[in-house]
N, C-alpha and C positions, 0 to 999 in steps of 0.2 A: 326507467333506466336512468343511472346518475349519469351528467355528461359526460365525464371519465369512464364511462363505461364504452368498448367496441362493440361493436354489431356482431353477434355469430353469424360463421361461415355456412351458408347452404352447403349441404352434405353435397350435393352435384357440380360445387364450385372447387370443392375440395379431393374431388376424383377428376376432375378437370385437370387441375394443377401438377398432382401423381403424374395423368396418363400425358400430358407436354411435359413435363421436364424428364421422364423415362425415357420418352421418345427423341425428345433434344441429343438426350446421351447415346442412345443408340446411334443417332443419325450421324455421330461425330460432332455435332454444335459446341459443343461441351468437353473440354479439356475436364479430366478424374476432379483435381482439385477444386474447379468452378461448380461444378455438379455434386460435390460434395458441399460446398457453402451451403448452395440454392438448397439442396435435401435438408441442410439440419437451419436453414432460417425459413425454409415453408413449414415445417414443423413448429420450429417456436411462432409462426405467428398462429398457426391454429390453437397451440396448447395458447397464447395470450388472448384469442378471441374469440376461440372453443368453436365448435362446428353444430349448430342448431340441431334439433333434432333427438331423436331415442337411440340408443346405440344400436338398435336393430334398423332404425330407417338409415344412420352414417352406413350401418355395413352392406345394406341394402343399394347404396348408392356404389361402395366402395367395392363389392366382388364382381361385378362385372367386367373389372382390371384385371384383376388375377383370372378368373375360368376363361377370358379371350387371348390370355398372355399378353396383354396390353405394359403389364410389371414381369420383371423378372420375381420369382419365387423371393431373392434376396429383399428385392424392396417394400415388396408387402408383405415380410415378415417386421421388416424395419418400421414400415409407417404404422400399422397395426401396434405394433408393441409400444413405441415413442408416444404414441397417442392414447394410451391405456386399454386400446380397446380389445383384449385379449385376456 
C-alpha cells in the first residue's frame, strides 16, 4: 500500500458508525442539519477509504441494522445506495 493510501474501514466499524449517529438523532443529540453533515461526511469518508471486505461480508455486517430497526428504512436506503452497494 502507497503511503497516500488509507486503510479500509472494517465492515463492523462501519455499521458501528450508521447504528450511533441514527441513534444520536433519535435521541435528540443531533439538530436535522448536524445529522445531516455527519451522514453525508461518514459517507464520503467510507467511499475515500472504502470499507474492507466482499460486498457480501460489508452487508453481512451492515443488515443487522435494518432487520433490528437499529436504522430507519430511510437511512439504509440512503447509506446502501451512496455506498454503491445496491
Amino acid at each position: 500500500m502507497a503511503d497516500n493510501e488509507l486503510t479500509p474501514v472494517d465492515p463492523n466499524r462501519a455499521a458501528d458508525e450508521l447504528r450511533k449517529l441514527s441513534a444520536a438523532y433519535k435521541a435528540g443529540e443531533l439538530k436535522p442539519n448536524e445529522y445531516e453533515h455527519r451522514f453525508s461526511r461518514t459517507i464520503q469518508e467510507l467511499r475515500d477509504r472504502r470499507i474492507a471486505g466482499t460486498r457480501a461480508e460489508i452487508m453481512a455486517a451492515l443488515e443487522p441494522l435494518r432487520i433490528e430497526g437499529a436504522v430507519t428504512p430511510a437511512e439504509w436506503d440512503r447509506f446502501v445506495s451512496q455506498l454503491g452497494l445496491v
